[in-house]
C-alpha positions in Angstrom: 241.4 125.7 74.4 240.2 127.6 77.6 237.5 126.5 79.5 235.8 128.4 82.1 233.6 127.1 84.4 231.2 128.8 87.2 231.7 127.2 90.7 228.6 126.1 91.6 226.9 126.7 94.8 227.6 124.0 97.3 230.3 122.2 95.7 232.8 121.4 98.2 235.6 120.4 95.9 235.5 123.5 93.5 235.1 125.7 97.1 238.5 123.9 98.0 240.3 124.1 94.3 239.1 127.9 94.9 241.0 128.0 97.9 244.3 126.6 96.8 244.6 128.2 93.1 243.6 132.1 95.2 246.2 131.4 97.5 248.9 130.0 95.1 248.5 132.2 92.2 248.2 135.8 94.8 251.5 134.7 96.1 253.1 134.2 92.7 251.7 137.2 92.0 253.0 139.5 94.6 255.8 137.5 96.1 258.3 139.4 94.8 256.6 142.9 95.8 255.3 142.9 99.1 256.0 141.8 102.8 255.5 138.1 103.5 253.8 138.6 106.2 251.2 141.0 105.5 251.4 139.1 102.5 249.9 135.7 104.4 247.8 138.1 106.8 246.1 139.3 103.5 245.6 135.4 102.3 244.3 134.3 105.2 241.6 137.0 105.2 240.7 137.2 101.9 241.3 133.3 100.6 240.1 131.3 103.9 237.1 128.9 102.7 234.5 130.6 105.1 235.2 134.0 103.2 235.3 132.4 99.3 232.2 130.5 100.3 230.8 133.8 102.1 231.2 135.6 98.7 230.3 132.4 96.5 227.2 133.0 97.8 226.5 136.9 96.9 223.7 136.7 94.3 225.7 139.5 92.6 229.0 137.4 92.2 230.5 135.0 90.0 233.4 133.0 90.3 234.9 130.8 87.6 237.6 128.4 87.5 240.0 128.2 84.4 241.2 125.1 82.8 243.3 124.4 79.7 244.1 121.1 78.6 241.9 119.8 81.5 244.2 121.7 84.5 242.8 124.0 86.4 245.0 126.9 85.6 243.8 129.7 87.2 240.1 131.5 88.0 238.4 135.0 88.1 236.0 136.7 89.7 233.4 138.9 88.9 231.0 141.3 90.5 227.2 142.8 89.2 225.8 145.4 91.2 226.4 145.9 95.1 229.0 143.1 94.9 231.3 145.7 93.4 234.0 147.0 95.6 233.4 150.7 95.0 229.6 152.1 94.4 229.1 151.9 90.7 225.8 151.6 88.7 224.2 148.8 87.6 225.2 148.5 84.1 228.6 148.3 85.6 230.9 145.1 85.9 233.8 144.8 88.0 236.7 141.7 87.4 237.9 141.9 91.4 240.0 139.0 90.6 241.7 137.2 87.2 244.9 135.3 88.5 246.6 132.5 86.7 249.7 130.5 87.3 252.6 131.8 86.1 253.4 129.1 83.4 250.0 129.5 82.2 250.6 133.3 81.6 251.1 134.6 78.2 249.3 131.7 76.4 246.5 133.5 75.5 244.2 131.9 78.4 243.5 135.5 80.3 242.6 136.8 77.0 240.2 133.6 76.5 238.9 135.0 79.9 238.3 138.3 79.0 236.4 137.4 76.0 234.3 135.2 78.2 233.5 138.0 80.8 232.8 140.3 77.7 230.0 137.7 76.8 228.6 137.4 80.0 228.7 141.4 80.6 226.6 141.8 77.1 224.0 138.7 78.0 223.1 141.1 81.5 223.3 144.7 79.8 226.6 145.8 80.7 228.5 148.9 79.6 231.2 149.3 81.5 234.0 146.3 83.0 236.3 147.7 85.5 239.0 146.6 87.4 241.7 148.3 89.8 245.2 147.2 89.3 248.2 147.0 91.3 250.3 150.0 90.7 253.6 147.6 90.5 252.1 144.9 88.2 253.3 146.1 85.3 252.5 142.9 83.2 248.6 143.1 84.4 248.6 147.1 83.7 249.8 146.4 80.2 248.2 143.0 79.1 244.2 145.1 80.5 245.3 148.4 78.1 246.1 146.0 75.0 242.4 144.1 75.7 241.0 147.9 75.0 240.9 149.0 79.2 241.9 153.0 80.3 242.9 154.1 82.9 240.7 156.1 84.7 241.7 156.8 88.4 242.6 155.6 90.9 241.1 152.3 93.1 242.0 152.0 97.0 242.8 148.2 97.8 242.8 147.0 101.4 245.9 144.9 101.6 245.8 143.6 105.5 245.1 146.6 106.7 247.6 148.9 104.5 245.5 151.2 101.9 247.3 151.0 98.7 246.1 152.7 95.4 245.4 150.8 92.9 245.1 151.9 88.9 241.9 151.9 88.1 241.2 150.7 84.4 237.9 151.0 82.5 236.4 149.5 79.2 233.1 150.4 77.4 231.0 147.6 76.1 230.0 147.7 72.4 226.3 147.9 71.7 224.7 144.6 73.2 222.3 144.5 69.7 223.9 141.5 68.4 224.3 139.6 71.8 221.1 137.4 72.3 219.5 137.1 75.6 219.5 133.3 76.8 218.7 133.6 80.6 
């Protein structure tokens, strides 16, 4: 069983399990794609505490940390409003982020995710998630079109500098009808 849990504003220890599992599970990632060292320029920007915490702290984000069997297995991030990283409308959700470690992968845990952010997308009157995906990650681009996403562009990623286009992937939301409201 998957749990995920929201990193709570504050919490010093979930800031620095943030920290490590961004870092670690980016570099599995891409590793095997891209420069080291723009590779660790990239980290070091994007994964240092003072920017996690920085975007912790956007009302508009979310950040949640993944466990199964009570290890922390990997996180995602998601973005409402003007935390998105291209102007979209409100009823609009973007996944920035959904990175696990690689011997979590293919146990069903990002699709545990994905049903998660598909909850919490219908509880704030969503219609859209959106992602952009590396061009190269063939696994991601194939494992998002079997959870129901199309593609639908193209999404510029700043990687240290270096523009690269990213596959942008789109899924309407069913009607939120039989989703309750609990806030």
């Amino acid at each position: 069983m998957t749990i995920c849990k929201r990193i709570q504003l504050g919490d010093k220890a979930q800031l620095d399990l943030l920290c490590k599992i961004s870092r670690d599970t980016f570099f599995a990632t891409f590793q095997a794609t891209s420069e080291l060292v723009q590779m660790e320029l990239y980290m070091q920007q994007a994964f240092s505490e003072q920017q996690l915490n920085h975007e912790i702290y956007h009302p508009h984000t979310q950040f949640y940390i993944l466990y199964s069997a009570g290890n922390a297995c990997g996180y995602f991030k998601i973005n409402f409003s003007t935390a998105q990283s291209e102007p979209k409308p409100d009823n609009y959700l973007e996944i920035q982020r959904i990175y696990l470690y690689p011997e979590y992968q293919g146990k069903g845990i990002a699709d545990d995710a994905i049903e998660y952010i598909m909850t919490v997308a219908k509880l704030n009157y969503i219609k859209v998630i959106w992602l952009g995906v590396a061009e190269d990650n063939y696994r991601a681009y194939r494992f998002y079109g079997k959870q129901g996403f199309k593609p639908n562009g193209v999404h510029l990623f700043d990687f240290a500098g270096e523009i690269q286009s990213d596959i942008c992937m789109e899924m309407l939301i069913p009607d939120n009808s039989s989703i309750r409201d609990t806030r």
